[in-house]
C-alpha positions as CSV (number, residue, x, y, z in Angstrom):
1,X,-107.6,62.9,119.9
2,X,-104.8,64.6,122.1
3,X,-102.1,62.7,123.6
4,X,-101.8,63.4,127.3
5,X,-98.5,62.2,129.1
6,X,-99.5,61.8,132.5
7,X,-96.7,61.5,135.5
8,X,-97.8,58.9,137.8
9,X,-95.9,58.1,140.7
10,X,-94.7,55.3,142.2
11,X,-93.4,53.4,145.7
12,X,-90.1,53.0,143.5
13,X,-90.2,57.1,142.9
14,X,-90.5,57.9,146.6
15,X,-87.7,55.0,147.7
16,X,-85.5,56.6,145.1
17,X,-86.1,60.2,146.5
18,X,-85.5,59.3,149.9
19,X,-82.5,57.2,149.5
20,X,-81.1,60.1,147.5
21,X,-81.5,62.8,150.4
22,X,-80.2,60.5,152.9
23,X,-76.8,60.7,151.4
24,X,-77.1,64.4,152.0
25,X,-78.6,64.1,155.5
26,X,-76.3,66.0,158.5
27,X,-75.6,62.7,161.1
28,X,-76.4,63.7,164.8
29,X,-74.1,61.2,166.6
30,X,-73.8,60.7,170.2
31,X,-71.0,58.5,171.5
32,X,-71.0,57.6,175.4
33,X,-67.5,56.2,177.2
34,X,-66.4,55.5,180.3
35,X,-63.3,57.7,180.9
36,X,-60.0,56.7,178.8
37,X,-60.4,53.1,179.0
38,X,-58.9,51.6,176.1
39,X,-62.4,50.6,174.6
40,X,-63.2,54.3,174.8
41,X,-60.1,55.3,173.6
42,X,-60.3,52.7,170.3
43,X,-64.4,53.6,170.1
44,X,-63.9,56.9,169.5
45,X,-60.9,56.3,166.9
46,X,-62.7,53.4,164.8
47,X,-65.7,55.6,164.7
48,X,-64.2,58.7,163.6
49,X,-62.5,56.4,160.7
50,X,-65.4,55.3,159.7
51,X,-67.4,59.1,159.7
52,X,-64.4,60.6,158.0
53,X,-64.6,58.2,155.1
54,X,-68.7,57.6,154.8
55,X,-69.6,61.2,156.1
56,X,-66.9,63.8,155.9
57,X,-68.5,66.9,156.6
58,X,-71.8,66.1,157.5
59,X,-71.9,64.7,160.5
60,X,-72.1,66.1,164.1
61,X,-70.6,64.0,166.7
62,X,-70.9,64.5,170.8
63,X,-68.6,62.7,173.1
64,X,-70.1,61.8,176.6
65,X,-68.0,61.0,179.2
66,X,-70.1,59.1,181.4
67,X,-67.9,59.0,185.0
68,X,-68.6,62.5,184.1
69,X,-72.1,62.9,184.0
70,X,-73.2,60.3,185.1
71,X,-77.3,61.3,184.7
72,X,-76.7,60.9,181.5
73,X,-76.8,57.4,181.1
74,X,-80.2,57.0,183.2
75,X,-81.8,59.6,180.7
76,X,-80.5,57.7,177.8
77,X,-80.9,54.3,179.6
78,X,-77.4,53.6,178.4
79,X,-76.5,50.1,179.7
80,X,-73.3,49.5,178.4
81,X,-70.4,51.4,177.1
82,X,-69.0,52.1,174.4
83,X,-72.7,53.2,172.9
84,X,-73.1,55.0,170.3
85,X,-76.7,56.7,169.4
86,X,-77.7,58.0,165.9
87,X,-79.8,60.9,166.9
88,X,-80.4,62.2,163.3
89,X,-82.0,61.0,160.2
90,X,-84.2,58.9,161.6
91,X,-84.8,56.2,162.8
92,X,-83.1,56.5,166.0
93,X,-80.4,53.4,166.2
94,X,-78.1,52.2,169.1
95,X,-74.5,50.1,168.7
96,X,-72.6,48.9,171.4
97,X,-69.0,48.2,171.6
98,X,-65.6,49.4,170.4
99,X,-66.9,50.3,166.6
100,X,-64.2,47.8,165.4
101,X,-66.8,45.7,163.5
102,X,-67.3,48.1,160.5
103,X,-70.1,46.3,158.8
104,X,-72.0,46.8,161.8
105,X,-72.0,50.4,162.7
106,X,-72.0,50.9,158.9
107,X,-75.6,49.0,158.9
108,X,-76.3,51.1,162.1
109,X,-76.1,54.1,160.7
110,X,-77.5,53.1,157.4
111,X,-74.8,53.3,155.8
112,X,-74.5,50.1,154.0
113,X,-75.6,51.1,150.7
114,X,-72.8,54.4,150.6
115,X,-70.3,51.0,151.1
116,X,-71.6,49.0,148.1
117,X,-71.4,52.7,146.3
118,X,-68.1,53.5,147.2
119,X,-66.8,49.6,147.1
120,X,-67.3,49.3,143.2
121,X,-65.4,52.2,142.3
């Protein structure tokens, strides 16, 4: 009787595959300020800190000044600022504030596991 190797896939398969692209995904960011407020000021500094070090070259980053256009934050229903929105890869994630807590805008832009990655080298 013939031996036949069959590949079967699993859950794990498809979580590896997908965790694997998302390092390689292109980051559609979209960062809303009021003005040159010092919050907006250090928002836009802490983020591009972190996207320099976790994304260098694949990310796309839009700064909205919203005394500016002010439509935009209706549309967007932005209700406080500093916001950023992660338009790209899904899913669609919003984070409020300066950006100066690290762990959190690395979790919201699922980042986290990139840290652990780049931590235990």
């Amino acid at each position: 009787m013939e031996d036949k190797k069959h590949n079967i896939k699993g859950p794990s398969d498809d979580f590896d595959q997908k965790m694997s692209k998302r390092h390689t995904d292109k980051y559609v960011l979209r960062l809303y300020v009021t003005g040159t407020t010092s919050r907006s000021i250090l928002a836009l500094t802490n983020l591009k800190k972190i996207c320099s070090e976790y994304l260098d070259g694949r990310y796309e980053l839009e700064v909205i000044d919203l005394f500016q256009h002010p439509g935009l934050a209706k549309d967007e229903q932005i209700i406080a600022a500093p916001t950023l929105i992660k338009k790209l890869p899904l899913p669609f994630r919003r984070i409020i504030g300066d950006m100066s807590d690290k762990e959190k805008v690395l979790m919201g832009l699922d980042l986290k596991e990139l840290k652990k990655i780049n931590d235990s080298r």
